[in-house]
GUVEX-69230 format. One record per atom (N, C-alpha, C): x, y, z; residue in three letters. Coordinates in Angstrom, 1 decimal. Layout:
// residues N
{{X; Y; Z}; ALA}
...
//
This chain:
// residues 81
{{103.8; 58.8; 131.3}; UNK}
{{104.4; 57.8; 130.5}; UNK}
{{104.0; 58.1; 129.0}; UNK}
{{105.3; 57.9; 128.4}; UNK}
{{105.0; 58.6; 126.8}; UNK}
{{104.0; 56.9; 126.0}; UNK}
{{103.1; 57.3; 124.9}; UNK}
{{102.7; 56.0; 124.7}; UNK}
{{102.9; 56.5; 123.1}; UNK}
{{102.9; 55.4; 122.4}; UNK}
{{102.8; 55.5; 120.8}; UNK}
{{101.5; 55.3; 120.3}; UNK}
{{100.7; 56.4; 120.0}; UNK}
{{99.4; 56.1; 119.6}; UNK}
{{98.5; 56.3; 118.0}; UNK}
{{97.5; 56.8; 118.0}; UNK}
{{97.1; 57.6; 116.9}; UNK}
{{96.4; 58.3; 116.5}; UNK}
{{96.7; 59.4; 116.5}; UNK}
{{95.9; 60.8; 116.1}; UNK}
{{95.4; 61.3; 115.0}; UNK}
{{94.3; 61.1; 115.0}; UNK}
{{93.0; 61.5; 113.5}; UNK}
{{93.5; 63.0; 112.8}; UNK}
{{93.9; 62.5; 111.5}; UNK}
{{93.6; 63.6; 110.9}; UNK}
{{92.8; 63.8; 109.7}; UNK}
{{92.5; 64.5; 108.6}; UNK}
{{91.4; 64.7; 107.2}; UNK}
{{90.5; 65.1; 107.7}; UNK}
{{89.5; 65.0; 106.7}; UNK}
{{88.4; 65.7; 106.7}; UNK}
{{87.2; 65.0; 107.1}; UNK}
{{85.6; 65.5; 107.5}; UNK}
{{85.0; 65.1; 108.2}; UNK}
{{84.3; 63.5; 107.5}; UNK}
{{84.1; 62.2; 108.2}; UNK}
{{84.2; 61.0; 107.5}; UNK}
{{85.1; 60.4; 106.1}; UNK}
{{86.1; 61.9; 106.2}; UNK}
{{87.5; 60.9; 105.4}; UNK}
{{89.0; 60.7; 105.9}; UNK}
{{88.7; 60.3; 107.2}; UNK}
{{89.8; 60.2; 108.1}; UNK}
{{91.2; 59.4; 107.5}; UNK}
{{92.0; 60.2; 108.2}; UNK}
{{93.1; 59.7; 108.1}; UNK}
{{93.9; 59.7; 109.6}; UNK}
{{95.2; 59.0; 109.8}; UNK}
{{95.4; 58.5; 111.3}; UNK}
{{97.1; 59.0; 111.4}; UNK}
{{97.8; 59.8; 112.0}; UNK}
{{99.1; 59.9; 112.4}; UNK}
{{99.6; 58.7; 113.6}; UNK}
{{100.7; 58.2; 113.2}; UNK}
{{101.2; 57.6; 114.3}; UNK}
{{102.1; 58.5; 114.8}; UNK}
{{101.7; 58.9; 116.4}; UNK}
{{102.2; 59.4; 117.0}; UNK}
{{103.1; 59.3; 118.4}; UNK}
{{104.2; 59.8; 119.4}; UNK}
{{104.8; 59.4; 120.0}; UNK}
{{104.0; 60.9; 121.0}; UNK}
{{103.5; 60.4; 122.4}; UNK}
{{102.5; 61.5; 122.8}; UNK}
{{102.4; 61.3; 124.2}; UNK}
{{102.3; 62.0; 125.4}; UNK}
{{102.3; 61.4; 126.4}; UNK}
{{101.0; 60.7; 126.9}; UNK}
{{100.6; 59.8; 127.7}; UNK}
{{99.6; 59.6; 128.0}; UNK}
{{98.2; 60.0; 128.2}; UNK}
{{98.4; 61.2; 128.8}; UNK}
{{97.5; 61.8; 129.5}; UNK}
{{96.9; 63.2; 128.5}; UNK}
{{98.2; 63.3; 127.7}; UNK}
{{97.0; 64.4; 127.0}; UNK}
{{95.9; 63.6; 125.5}; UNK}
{{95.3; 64.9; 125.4}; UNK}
{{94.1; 64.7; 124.2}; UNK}
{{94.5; 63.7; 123.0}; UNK}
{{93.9; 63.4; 122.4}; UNK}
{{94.0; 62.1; 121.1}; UNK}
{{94.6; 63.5; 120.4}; UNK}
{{94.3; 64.6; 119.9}; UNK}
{{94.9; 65.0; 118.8}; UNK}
{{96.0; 66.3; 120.0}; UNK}
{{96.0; 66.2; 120.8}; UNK}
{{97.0; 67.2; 121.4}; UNK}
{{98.5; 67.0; 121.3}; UNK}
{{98.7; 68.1; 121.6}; UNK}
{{100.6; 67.8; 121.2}; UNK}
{{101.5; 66.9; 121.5}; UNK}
{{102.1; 66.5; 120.5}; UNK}
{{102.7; 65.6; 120.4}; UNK}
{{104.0; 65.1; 120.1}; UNK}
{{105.0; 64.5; 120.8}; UNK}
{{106.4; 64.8; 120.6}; UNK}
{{106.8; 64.6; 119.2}; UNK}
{{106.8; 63.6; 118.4}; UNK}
{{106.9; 63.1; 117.2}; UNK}
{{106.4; 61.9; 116.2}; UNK}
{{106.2; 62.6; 115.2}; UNK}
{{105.2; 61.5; 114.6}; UNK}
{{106.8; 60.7; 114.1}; UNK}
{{105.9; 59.5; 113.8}; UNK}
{{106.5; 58.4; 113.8}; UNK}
{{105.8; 57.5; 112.8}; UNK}
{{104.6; 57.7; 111.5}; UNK}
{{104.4; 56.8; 110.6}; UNK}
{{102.7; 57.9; 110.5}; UNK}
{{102.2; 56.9; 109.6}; UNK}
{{100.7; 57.3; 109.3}; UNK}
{{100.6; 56.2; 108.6}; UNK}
{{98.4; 56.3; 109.0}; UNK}
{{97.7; 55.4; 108.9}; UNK}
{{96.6; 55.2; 107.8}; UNK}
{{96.2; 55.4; 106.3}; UNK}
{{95.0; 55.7; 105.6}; UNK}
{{94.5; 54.3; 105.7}; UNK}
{{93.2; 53.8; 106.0}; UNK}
{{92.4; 53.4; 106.0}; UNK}
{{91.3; 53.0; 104.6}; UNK}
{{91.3; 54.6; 104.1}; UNK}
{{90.8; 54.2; 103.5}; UNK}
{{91.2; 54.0; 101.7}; UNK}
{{91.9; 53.1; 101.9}; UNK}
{{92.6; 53.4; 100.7}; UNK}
{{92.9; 51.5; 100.7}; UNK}
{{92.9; 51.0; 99.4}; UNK}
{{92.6; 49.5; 99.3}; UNK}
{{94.1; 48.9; 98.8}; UNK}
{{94.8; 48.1; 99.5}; UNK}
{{94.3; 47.9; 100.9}; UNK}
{{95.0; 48.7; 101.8}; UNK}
{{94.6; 49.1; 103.3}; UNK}
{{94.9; 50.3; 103.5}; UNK}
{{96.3; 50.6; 103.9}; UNK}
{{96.7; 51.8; 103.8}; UNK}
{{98.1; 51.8; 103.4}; UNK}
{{98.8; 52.4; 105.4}; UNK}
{{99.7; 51.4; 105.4}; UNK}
{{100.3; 51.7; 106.7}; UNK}
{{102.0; 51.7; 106.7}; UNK}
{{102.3; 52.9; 107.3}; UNK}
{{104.0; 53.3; 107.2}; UNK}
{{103.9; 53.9; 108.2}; UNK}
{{105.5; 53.3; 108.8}; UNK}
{{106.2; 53.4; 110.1}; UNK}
{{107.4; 53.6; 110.0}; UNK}
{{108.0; 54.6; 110.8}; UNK}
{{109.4; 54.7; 110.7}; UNK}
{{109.9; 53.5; 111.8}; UNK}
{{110.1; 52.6; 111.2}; UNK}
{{110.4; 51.1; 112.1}; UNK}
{{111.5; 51.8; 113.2}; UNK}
{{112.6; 52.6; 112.6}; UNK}
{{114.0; 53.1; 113.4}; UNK}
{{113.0; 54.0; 114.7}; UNK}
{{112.4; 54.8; 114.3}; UNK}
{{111.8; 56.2; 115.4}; UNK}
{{110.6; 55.2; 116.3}; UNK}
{{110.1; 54.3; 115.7}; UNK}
{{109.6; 53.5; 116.6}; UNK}
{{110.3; 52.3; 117.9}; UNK}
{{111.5; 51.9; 117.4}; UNK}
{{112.0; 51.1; 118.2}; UNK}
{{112.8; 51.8; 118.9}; UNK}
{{113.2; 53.2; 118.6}; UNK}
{{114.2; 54.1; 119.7}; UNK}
{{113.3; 54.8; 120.6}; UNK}
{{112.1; 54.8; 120.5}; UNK}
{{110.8; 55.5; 121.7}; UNK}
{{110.7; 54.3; 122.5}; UNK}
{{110.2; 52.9; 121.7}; UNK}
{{110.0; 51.7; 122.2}; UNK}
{{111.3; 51.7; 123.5}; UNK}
{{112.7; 51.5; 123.0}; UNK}
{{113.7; 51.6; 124.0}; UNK}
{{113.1; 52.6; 125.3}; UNK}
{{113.0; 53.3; 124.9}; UNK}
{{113.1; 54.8; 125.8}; UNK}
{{111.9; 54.8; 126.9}; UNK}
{{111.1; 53.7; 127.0}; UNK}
{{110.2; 53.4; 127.5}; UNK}
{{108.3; 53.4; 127.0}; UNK}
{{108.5; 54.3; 125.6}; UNK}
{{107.1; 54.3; 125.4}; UNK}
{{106.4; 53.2; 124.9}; UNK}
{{105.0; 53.2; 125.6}; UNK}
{{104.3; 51.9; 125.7}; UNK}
{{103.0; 52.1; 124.1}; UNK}
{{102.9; 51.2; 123.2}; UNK}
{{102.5; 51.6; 121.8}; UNK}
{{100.8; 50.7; 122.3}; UNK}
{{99.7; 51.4; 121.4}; UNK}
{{98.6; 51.0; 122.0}; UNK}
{{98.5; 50.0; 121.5}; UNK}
{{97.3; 48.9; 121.2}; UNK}
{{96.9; 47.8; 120.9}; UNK}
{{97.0; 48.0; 119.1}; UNK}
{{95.9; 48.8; 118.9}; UNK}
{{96.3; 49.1; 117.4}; UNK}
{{97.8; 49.5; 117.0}; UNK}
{{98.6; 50.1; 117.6}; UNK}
{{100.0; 50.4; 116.8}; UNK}
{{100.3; 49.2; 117.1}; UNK}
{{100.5; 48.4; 118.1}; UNK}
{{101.0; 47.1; 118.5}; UNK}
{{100.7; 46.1; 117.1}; UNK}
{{99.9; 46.0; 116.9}; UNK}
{{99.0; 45.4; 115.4}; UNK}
{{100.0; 45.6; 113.9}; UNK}
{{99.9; 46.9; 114.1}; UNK}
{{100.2; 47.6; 112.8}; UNK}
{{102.0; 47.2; 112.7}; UNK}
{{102.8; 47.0; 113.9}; UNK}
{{104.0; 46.7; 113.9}; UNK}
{{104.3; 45.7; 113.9}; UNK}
{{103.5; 44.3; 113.9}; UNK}
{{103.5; 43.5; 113.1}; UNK}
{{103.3; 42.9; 112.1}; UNK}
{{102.8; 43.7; 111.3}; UNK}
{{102.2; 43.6; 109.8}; UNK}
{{102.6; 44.7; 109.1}; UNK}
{{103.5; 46.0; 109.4}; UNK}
{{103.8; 46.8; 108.7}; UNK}
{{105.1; 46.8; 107.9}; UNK}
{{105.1; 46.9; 106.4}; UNK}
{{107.0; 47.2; 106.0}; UNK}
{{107.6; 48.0; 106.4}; UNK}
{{108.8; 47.5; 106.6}; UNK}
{{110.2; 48.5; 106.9}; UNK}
{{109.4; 50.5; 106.0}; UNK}
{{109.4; 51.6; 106.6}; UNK}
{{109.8; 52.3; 105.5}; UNK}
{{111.0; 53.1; 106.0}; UNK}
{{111.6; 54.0; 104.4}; UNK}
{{112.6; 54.3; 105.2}; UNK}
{{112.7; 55.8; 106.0}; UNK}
{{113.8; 56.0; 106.4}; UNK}
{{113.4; 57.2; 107.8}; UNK}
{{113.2; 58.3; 107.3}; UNK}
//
């Protein structure tokens, strides 16, 4: 089952987060079909972008998005593709 998740990227305690489209089963940062937004954290206040379109055509397609992306898709703006 593909899930929409997020995969750490930057440098060590200055993380940053890919939203990714990934199957279940593999690694947090293992290969991954398509990114689909990113996440900085640390940045005030923290900045979150989603390809709303690449997100709702995975969503169709069956992929299940974790509790944090689920979050972030309701509080995130449109960006564009």
């Amino acid at each position: 089952m593909l899930r929409i998740r997020l995969a750490r990227t930057g440098a060590k305690k200055q993380s940053s987060y890919r939203v990714v489209v990934i199957d279940g089963e593999r690694a947090r940062d293992g290969r991954f079909v398509e990114i689909v937004g990113h996440y900085n954290p640390r940045r005030t206040p923290p900045e979150i972008v989603l390809k709303r379109e690449r997100v709702d055509y995975w969503i169709g397609r069956g992929a299940q998005p974790s509790e944090t992306v689920q979050s972030f898709l309701k509080k995130a703006p449109v960006a564009p593709a």
